[in-house]
C-alpha positions as CSV (number, residue, x, y, z in Angstrom):
1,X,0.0,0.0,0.0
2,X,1.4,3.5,-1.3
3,X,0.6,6.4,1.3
4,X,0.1,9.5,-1.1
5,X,1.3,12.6,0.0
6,X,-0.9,15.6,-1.5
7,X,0.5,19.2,-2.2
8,X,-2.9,20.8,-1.1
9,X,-3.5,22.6,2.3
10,X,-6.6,24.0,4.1
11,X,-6.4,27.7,2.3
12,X,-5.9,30.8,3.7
13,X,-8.0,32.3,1.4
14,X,-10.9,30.1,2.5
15,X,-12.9,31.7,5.1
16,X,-16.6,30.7,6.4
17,X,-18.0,30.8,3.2
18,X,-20.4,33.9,3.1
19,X,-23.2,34.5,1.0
20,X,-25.3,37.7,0.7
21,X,-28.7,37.1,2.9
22,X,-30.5,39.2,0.3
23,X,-29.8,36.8,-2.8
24,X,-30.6,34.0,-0.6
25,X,-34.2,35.9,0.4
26,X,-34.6,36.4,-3.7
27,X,-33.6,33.5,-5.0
28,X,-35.8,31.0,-2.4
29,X,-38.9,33.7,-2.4
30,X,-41.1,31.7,-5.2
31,X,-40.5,28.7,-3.4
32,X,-43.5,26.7,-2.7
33,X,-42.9,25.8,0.5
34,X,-44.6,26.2,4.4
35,X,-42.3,23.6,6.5
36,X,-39.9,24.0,9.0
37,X,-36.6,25.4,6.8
38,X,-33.4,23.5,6.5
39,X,-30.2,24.3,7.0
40,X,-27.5,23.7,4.5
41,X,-23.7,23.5,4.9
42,X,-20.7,24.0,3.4
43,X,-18.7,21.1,1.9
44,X,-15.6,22.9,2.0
45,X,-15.8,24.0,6.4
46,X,-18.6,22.4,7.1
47,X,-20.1,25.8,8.4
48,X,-23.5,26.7,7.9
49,X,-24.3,28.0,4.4
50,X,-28.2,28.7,3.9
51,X,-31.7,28.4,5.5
52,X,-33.5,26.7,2.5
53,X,-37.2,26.5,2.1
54,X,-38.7,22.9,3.1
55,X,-42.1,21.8,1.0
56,X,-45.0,19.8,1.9
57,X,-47.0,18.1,-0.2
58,X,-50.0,20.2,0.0
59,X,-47.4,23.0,-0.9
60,X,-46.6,20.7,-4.2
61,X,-50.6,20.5,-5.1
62,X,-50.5,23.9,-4.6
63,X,-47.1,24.6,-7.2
64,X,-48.7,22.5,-9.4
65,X,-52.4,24.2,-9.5
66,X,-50.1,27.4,-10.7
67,X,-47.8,25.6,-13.1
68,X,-51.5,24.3,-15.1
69,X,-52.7,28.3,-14.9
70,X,-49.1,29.5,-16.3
71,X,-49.1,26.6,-18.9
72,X,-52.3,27.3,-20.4
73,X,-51.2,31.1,-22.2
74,X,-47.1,29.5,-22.5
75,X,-48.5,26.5,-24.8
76,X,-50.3,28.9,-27.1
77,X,-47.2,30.4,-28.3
78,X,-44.9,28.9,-30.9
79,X,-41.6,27.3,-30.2
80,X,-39.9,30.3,-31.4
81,X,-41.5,32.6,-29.1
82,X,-41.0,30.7,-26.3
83,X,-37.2,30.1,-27.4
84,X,-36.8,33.8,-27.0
85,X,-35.5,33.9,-22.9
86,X,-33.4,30.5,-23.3
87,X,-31.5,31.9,-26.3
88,X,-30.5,35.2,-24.2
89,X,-29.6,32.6,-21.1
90,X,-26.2,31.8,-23.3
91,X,-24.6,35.1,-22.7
92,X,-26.2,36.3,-19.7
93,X,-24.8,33.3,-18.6
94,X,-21.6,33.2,-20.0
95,X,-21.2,37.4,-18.7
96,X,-22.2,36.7,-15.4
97,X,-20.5,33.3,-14.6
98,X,-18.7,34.2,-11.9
99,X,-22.2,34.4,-9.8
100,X,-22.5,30.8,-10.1
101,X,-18.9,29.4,-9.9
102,X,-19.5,30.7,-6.1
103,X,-22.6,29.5,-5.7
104,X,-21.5,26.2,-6.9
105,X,-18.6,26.0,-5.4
106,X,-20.4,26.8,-1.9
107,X,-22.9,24.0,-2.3
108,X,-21.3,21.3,-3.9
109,X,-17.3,21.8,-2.7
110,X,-16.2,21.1,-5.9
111,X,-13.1,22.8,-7.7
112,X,-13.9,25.4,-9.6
113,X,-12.6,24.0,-13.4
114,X,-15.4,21.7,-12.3
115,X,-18.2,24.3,-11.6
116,X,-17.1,25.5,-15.3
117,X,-17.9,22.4,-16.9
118,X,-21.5,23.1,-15.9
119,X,-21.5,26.5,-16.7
120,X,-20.6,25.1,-20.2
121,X,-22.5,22.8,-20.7
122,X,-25.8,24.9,-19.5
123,X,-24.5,27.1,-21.9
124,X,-24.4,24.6,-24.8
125,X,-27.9,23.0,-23.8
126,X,-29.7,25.9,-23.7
127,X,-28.1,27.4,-26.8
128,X,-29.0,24.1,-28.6
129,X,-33.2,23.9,-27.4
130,X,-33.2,26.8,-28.2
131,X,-32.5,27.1,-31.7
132,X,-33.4,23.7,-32.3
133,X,-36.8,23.6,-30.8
134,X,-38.7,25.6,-33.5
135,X,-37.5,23.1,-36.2
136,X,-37.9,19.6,-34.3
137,X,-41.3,21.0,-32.9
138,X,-43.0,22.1,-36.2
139,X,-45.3,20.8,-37.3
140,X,-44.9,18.6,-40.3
141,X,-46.6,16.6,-43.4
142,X,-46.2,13.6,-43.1
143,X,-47.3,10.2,-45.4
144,X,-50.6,10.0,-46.0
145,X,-52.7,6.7,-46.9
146,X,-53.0,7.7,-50.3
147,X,-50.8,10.3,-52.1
148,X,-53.0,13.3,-53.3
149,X,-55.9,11.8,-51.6
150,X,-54.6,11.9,-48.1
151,X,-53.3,15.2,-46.4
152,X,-51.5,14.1,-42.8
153,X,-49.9,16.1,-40.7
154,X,-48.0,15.3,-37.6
155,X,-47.9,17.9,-34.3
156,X,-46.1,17.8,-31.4
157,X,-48.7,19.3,-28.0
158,X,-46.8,19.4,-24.9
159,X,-47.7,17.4,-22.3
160,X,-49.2,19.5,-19.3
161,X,-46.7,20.0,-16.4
162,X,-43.6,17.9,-16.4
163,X,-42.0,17.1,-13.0
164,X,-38.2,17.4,-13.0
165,X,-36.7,15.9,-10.1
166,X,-32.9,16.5,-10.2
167,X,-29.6,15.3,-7.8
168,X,-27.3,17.5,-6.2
169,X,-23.9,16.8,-7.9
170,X,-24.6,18.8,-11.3
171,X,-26.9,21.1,-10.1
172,X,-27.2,24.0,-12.8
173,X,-26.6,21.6,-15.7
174,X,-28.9,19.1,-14.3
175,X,-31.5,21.4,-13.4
176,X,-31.5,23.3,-16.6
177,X,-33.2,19.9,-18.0
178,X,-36.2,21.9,-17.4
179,X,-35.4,23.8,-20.1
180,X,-36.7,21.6,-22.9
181,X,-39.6,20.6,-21.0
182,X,-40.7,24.5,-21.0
183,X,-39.3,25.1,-24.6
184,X,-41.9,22.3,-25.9
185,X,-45.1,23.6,-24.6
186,X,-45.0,22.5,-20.8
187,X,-45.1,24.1,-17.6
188,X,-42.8,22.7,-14.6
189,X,-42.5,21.1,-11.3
190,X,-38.7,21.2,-10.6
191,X,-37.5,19.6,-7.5
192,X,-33.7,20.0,-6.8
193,X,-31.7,18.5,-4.0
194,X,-32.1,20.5,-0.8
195,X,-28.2,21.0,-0.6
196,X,-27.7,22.5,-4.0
197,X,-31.0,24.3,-3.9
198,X,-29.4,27.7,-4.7
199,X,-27.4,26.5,-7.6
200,X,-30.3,25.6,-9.2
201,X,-32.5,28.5,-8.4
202,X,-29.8,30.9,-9.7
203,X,-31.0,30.3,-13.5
204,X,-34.5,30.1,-12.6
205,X,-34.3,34.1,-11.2
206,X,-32.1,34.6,-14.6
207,X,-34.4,33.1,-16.8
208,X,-37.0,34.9,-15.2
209,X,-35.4,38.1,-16.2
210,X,-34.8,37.6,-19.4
211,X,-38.7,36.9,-20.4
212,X,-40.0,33.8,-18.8
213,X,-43.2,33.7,-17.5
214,X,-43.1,34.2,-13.2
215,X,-44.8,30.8,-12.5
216,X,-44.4,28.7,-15.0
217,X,-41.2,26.9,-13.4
218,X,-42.2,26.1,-9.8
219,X,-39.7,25.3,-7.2
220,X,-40.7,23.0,-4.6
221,X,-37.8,21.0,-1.8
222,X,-37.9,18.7,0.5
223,X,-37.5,14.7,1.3
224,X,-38.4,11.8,-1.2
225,X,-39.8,10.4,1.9
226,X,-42.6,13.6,2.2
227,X,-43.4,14.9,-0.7
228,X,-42.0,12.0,-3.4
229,X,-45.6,10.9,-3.9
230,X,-47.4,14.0,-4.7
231,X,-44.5,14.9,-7.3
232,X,-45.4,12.0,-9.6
233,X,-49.0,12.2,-9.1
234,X,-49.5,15.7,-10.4
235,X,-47.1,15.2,-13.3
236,X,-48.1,14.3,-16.8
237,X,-44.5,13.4,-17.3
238,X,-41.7,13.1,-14.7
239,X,-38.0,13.7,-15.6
240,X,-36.0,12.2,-12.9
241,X,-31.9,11.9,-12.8
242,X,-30.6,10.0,-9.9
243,X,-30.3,6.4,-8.7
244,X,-31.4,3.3,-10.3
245,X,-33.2,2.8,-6.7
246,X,-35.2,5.4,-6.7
247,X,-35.7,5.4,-10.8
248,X,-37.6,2.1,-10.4
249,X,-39.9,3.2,-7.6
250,X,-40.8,6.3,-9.8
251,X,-41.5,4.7,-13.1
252,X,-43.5,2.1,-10.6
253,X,-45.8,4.7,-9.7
254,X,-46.0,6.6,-12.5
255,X,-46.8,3.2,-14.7
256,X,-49.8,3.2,-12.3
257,X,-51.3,5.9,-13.8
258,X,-49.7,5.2,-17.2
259,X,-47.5,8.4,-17.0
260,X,-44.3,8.3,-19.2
261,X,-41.1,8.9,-17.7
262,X,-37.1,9.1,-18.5
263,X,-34.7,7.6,-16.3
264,X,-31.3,8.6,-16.2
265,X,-29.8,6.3,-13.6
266,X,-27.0,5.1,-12.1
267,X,-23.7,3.4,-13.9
268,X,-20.3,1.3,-13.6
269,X,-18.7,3.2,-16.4
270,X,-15.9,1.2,-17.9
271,X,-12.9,2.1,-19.7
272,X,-10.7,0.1,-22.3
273,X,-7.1,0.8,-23.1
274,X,-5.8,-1.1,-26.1
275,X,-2.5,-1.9,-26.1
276,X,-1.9,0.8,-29.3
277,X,-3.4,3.7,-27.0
278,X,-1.3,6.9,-26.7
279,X,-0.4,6.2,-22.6
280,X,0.4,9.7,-21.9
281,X,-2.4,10.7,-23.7
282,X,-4.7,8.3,-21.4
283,X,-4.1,9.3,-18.4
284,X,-4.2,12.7,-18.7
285,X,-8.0,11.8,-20.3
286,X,-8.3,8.9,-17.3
287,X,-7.6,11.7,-14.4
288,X,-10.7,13.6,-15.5
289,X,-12.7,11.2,-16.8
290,X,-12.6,8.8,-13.2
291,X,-11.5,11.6,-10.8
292,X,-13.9,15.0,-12.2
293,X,-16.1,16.8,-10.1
294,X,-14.6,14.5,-7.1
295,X,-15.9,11.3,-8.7
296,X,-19.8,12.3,-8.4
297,X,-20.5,11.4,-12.0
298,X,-23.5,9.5,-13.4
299,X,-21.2,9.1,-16.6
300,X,-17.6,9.1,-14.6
301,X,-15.1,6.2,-15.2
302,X,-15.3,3.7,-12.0
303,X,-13.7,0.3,-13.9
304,X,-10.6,0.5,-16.2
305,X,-9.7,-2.5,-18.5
306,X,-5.8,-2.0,-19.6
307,X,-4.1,-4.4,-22.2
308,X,-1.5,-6.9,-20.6
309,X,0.9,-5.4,-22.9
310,X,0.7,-2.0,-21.7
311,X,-0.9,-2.9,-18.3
312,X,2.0,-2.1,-16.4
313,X,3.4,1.2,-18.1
314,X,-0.8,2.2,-17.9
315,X,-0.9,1.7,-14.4
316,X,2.7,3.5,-13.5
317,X,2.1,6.3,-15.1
318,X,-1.5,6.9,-13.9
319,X,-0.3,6.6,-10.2
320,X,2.2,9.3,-10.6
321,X,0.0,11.5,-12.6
322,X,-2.5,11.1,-9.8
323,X,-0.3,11.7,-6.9
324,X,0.6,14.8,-8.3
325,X,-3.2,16.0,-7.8
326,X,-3.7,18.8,-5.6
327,X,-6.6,19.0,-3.4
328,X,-7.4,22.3,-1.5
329,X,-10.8,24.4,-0.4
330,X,-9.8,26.5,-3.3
331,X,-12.1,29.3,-5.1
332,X,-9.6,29.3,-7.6
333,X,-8.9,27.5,-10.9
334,X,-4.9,25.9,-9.9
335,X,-6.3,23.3,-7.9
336,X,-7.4,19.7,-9.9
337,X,-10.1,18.2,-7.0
338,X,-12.3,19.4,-4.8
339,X,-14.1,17.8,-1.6
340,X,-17.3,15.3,-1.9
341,X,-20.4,17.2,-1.3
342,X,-22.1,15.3,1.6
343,X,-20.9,13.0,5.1
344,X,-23.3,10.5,3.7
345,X,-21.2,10.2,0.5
346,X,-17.8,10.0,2.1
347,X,-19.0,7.4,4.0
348,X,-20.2,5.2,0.9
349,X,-16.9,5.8,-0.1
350,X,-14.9,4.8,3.0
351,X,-17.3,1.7,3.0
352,X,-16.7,0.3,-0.6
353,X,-12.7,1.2,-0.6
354,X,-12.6,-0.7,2.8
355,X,-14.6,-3.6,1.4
356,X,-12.6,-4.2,-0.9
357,X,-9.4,-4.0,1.2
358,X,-11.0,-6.8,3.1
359,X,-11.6,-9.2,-0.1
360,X,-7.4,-8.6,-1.1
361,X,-7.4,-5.7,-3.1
362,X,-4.3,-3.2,-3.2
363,X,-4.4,0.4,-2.8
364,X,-2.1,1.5,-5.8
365,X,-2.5,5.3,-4.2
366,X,-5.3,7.3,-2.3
367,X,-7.4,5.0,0.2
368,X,-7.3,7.9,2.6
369,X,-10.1,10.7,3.8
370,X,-8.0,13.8,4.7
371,X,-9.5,15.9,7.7
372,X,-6.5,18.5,7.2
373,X,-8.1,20.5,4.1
374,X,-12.2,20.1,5.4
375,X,-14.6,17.3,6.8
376,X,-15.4,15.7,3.3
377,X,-12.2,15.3,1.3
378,X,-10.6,11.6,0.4
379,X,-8.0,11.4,-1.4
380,X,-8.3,10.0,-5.5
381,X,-7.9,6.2,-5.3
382,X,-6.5,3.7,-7.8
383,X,-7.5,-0.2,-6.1
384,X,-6.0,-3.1,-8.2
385,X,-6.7,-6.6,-7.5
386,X,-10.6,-6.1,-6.7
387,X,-12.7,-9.5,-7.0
388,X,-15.7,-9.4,-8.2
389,X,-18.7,-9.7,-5.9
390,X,-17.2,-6.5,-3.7
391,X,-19.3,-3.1,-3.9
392,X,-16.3,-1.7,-6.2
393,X,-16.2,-3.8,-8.6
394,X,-20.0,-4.1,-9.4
395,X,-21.6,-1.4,-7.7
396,X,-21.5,2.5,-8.1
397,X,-19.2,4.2,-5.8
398,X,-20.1,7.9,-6.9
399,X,-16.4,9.1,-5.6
400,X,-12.7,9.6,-6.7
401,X,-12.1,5.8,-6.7
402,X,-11.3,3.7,-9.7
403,X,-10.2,-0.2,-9.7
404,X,-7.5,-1.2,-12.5
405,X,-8.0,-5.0,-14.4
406,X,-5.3,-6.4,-16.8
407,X,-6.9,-8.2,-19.9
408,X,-5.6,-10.0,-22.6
409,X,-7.6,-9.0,-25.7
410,X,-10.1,-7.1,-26.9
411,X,-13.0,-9.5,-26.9
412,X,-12.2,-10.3,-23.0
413,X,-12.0,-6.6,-22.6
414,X,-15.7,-6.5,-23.9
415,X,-17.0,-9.1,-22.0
416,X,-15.8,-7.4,-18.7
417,X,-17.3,-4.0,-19.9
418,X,-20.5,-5.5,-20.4
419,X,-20.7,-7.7,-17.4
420,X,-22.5,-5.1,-15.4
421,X,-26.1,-4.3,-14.8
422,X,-25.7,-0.7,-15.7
423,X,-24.7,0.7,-19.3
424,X,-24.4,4.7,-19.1
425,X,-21.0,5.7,-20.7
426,X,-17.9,3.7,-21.6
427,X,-14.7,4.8,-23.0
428,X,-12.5,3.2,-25.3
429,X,-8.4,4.3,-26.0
430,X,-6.5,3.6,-28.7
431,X,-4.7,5.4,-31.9
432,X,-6.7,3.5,-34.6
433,X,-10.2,5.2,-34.4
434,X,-11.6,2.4,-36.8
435,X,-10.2,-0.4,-34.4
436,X,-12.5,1.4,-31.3
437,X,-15.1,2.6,-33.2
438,X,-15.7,-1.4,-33.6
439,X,-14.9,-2.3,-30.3
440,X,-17.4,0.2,-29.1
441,X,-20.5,-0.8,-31.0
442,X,-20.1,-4.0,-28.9
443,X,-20.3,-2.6,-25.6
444,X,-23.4,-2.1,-23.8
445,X,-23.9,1.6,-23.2
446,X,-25.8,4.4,-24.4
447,X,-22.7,6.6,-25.1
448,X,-18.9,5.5,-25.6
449,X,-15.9,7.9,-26.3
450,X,-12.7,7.2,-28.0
451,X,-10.4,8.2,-26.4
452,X,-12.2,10.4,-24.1
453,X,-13.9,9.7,-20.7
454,X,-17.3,10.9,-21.0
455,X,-17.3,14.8,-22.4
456,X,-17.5,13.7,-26.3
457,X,-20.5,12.3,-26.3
458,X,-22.1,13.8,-23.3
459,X,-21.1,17.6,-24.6
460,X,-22.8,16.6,-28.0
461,X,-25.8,18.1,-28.0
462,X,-27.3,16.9,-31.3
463,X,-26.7,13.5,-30.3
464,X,-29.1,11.6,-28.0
465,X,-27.6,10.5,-24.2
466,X,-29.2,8.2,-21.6
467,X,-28.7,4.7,-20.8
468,X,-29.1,1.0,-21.6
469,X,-30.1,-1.7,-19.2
470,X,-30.4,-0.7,-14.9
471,X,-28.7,3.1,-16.0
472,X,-32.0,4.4,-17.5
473,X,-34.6,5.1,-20.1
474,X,-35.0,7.8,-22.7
475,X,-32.7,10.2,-23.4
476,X,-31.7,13.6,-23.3
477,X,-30.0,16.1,-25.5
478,X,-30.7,15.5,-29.3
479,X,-34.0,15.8,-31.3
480,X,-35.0,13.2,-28.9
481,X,-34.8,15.4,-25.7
482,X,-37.2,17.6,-26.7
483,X,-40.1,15.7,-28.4
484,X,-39.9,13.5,-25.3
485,X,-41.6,15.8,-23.5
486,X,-44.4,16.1,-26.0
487,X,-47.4,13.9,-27.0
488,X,-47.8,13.5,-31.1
489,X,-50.7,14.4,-32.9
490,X,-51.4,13.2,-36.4
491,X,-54.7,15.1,-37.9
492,X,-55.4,13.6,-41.4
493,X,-57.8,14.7,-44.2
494,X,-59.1,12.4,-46.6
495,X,-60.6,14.2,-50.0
496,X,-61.8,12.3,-53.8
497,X,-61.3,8.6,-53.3
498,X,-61.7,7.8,-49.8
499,X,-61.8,4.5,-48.8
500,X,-65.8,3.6,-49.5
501,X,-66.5,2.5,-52.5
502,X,-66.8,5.3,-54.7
503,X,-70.3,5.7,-57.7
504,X,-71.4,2.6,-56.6
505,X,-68.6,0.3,-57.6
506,X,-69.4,-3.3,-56.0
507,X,-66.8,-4.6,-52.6
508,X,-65.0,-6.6,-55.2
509,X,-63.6,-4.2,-57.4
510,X,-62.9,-2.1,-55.4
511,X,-60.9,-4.3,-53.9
512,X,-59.0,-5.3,-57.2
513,X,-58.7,-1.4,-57.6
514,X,-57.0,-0.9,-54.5
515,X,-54.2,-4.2,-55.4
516,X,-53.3,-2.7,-58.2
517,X,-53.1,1.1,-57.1
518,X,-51.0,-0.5,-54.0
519,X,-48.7,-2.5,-56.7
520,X,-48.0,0.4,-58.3
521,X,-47.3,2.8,-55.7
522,X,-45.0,0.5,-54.8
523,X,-43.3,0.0,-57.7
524,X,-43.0,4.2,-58.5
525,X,-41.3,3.6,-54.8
526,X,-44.5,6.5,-53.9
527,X,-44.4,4.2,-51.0
């Protein structure tokens, strides 16, 4: 075992974090809440942060009686109209970034590159619904029975209010999945993690300012335990990112009242490094793609499947590249990790890491929480030699903790990626883009990078991302994120030749008319 020493100290420059009482007051003030407030804490000190607004389910009835009244005018616009506020977000946003690196940074602990990887890709998402929206939402002509006879057109009606339930490690990019929801016609129910609460209602209050209708997005917080119920059975749709857990008790309830739903979920991300990938290269791709935002990623790297060949120059390179991380309480952009964001995920941490201690794994470097820089740092983790059956190796760890596996070839390297329940993200490494281009079509995940971790295809926004298997249904991003949250509507016209037969003409040739009008439709490929 390899004790890691770490270049980061607790920072001067890091003092009970502060934040003005009159943002807080604004930003929590359309809350829909009446319970007993909750107070948040800082990842970083561990000093109190916020009072946050606590819901109760009477309060969501009552955010949801006001989204319907704010939905009804908002769904008689076009897509273009409504695109109008989102569109501005991208600057406003961009402009006034340093607003929500704090707030981020307060709420979450993470380091601040990592609060800017939200910032961009809220940027990005918006920028995209925006400007894609009025084309994917128009309505269009689509085949009719018979051509000329047959006019059909295909709309796309929103479905009512969508509930968007959202987790507390990507709070602004996660929470801006409202965003398409709104853009196609719906009102909202957003409910974000208590902890992150502000982070989230940050672009609300912007969005607000720009154009969007006051009560359209309502806010409510609180416990799953409290006011979970009365969140899926207002919704006409429920968006929920977060554990596979909880993801099958929702789409449970909301298949009682045969609500639709997408499930982003939980994952085991793998990673496969071929014996022709660029090493350097890797690792500098494997630090961010296992160790980002802390670990807490839905589509971070947890399993890593490294050719024998280059297995052990791999694995020496990637330990000294990772002991040369520096962790600090920083509001800065020089340091590489921050802290986790809650005691109840350092624990999950501390428990899987000594798990797998106790089954004969080897810590490689890491394996240690570190008190010295603030109550909920641990220290990025490289575990070789973890057997399967141990919470590493098959379960989600959600931290800066990644296990290392030698294999000999690439179809054993496939069958260890896939032998998971999950399929999120996967990653593939090698300098012959056709070699994992066809390596990755046979791995069992919704997206798959070459020779990236997880930003290629996640930061695509043209291109669909959710999950296969226990990691989810539906998707977002894409064409596909936004007509999810609409129901079709075909309205079609019949005119001349319907399907009666027309002057009188007798059953049966009418049905020797129609084989021969459907032989040659088909052969003029009309159909």
């Amino acid at each position: 075992m390899t004790t890691t020493s770490r270049s980061g100290t607790r920072s001067e420059n890091v003092a009970e974090p502060h934040l003005d009482p009159a943002l807080v007051e604004r930003l929590t003030a359309a809350v829909s809440a009446s319970a007993e407030p909750a107070t948040t804490r800082a990842p970083f000190t561990g000093a109190p942060l916020a009072q946050i607004p606590q819901s109760t389910a009477a309060d969501v009835n009552q955010a949801f009686a006001a989204a319907r009244v704010a939905q009804v005018e908002w769904a008689r616009l076009t897509p273009k109209q409504r695109a109008l506020p989102f569109a501005r977000f991208h600057d406003v946003l961009l402009s006034r970034q340093e607003e929500i690196l704090n707030l981020l940074q307060w709420e979450t602990g993470k380091a601040r590159h990592d609060a800017f990887d939200e910032v961009m890709e809220a940027a990005t998402a918006s920028l995209y619904a925006a400007r894609q929206a009025p084309k994917v939402l128009r309505t269009r002509r689509r085949q009719g029975a018979f051509p000329v006879f047959t006019r059909a057109l295909e709309s796309f009606r929103p479905k009512g209010v969508v509930t968007v339930i959202t987790p507390w490690n990507y709070p602004l990019a996660l929470g801006l999945d409202a965003i398409p929801a709104l853009l196609a016609g719906n009102a909202v129910v957003h409910k974000p993690d208590t902890q992150t609460a502000l982070s989230t209602l940050w672009p609300r209050m912007v969005l607000e300012e720009l154009g969007l209708p006051k009560g359209l997005r309502q806010v409510v917080l609180g416990e799953p335990a409290v006011i979970g119920d009365a969140l899926i059975d207002g919704a006409d749709f429920v968006s929920f990112t977060g554990s596979t857990r909880a993801g099958r008790s929702i789409a449970g309830r909301a298949a009682e009242r045969l609500v639709g739903c997408s499930l982003e979920l939980g994952g085991k991300n793998p990673m496969v490094v071929l014996d022709d990938a660029d090493l350097d290269a890797t690792v500098e791709s494997a630090v961010r793609g296992c160790l980002g935002n802390s670990g807490q990623m839905c589509v971070g790297i947890e399993r890593i499947y490294v050719h024998a060949n280059v297995y052990d120059g791999f694995l020496a390179r990637f330990a000294s590249r990772v002991e040369r991380m520096t962790l600090r309480p920083d509001f800065d952009f020089a340091t590489d990790m921050g802290s986790l964001t809650n005691s109840r995920q350092l624990a999950h941490v501390q428990e899987h890491v000594e798990a797998a201690l106790a089954a004969g794994a080897r810590v490689v470097t890491g394996g240690r929480v570190r008190p010295d820089l603030g109550p909920l740092f641990y220290e990025p983790t490289i575990l070789t030699g973890v057997p399967k059956g141990t919470p590493v190796r098959d379960e989600e760890t959600f931290g800066p903790v990644v296990s290392v596996y030698r294999v000999d070839s690439d179809d054993e390297a496939v069958l260890a990626a896939n032998d998971s329940p999950y399929g999120l993200n996967a990653a593939v490494y090698s300098r012959s883009e056709a070699r994992a281009r066809t390596l990755a079509a046979r791995i069992q995940a919704g997206t798959v990078n070459i020779n990236e971790g997880y930003a290629s295809a996640y930061a695509s926004q043209g291109a669909s991302m959710g999950g296969m298997k226990s990691s989810g249904v539906g998707r977002r991003h894409g064409p596909a994120g936004l007509v999810k949250y609409t129901e079709p509507q075909t309205v079609a016209s019949q005119r001349l030749l319907g399907f009666d037969p027309p002057f009188g003409m007798s059953r049966a040739r009418q049905v020797a008319l129609f084989t021969t009008l459907l032989r040659i439709l088909k052969m003029l490929r009309i159909r």
